[in-house]
C-alpha positions in Angstrom: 0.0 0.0 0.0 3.0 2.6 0.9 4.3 2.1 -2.9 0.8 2.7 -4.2 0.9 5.4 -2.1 3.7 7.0 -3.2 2.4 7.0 -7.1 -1.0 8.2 -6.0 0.7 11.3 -4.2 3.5 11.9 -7.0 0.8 12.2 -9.8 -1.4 14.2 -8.0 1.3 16.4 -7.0 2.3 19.2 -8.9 6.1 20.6 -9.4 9.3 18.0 -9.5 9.9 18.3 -6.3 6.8 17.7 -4.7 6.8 14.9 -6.9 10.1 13.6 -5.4 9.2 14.0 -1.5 5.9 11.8 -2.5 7.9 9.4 -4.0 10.7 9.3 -1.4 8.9 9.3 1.8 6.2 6.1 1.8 8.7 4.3 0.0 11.3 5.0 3.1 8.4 4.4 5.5 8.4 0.6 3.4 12.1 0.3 4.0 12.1 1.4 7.8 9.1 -1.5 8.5 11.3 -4.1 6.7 8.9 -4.8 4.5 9.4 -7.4 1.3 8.7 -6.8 -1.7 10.1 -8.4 -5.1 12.1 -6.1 -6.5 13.7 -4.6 -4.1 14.8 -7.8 -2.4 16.3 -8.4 -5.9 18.4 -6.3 -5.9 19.2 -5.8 -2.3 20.5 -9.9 -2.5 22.3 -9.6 -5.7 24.6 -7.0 -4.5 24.8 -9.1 -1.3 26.1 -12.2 -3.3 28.4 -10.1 -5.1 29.4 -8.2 -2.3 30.6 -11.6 -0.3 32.9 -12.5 -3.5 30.9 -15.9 -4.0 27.7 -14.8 -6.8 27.9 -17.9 -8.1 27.6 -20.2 -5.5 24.5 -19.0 -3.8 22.7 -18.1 -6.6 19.8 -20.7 -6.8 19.1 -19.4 -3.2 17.8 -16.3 -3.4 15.2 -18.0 -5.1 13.6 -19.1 -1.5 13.1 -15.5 -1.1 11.7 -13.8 -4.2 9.2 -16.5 -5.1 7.6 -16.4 -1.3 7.8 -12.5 -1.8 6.8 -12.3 -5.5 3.7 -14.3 -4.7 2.8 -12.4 -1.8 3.1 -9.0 -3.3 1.0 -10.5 -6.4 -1.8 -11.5 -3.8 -2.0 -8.4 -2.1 -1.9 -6.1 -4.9 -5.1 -8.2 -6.2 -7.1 -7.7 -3.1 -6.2 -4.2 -2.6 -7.4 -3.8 -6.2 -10.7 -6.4 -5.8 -11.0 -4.7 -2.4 -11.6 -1.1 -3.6 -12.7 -1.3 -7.0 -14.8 1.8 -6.6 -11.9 3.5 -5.2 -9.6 2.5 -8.5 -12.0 3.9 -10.7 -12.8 7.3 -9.6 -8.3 7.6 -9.4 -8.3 6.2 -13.0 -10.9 9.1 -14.1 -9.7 11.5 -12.2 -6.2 10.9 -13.5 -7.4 10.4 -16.8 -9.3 13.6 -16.8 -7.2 16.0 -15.1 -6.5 18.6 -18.0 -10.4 19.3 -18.0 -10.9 19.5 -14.3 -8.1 21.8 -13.7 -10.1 24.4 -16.9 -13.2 24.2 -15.2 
């Protein structure tokens, strides 16, 4: 929810560098819970297997971590989505829309 968070607020907002700060902090609110997610942990144990001189060795391993994490984030993206469907929608239009609100 914290990175859907951060794209709601950064295309809502306005100049670059509100922008940034609604980018920056949910995503460091993610980070500071220790929270999982697929991509991140990615890349995060890639540079650790590099880091410890032996990438090769443990590579099939980190695959104990992203499928568990890549199947959980799929799962509750879809109920966050099936969850507020009504919710989706009027962000979509409103999105979608935006150059004609703004005129009004």
């Amino acid at each position: 929810m914290l990175v859907v968070l951060a794209i709601i607020m950064a295309t809502i907002a306005k100049d670059i560098i509100s922008k940034i700060f609604c980018c920056i902090l949910p995503i460091m609110a993610f980070v500071a819970c220790g929270f999982e997610h697929c991509v991140a942990n990615m890349t995060i144990i890639s540079m650790g297997l590099f880091a410890s001189g032996t990438a090769g060795s443990g590579f099939f391993s980190m695959f104990n971590n992203i499928i568990p994490v890549t199947l959980g984030n799929m799962v509750g993206g879809i109920l966050i989505l099936i969850g507020h469907p009504k919710r989706i929608r009027q962000f979509l239009y409103l999105v979608k829309h935006r150059a004609e609100i703004k005129s009004r």
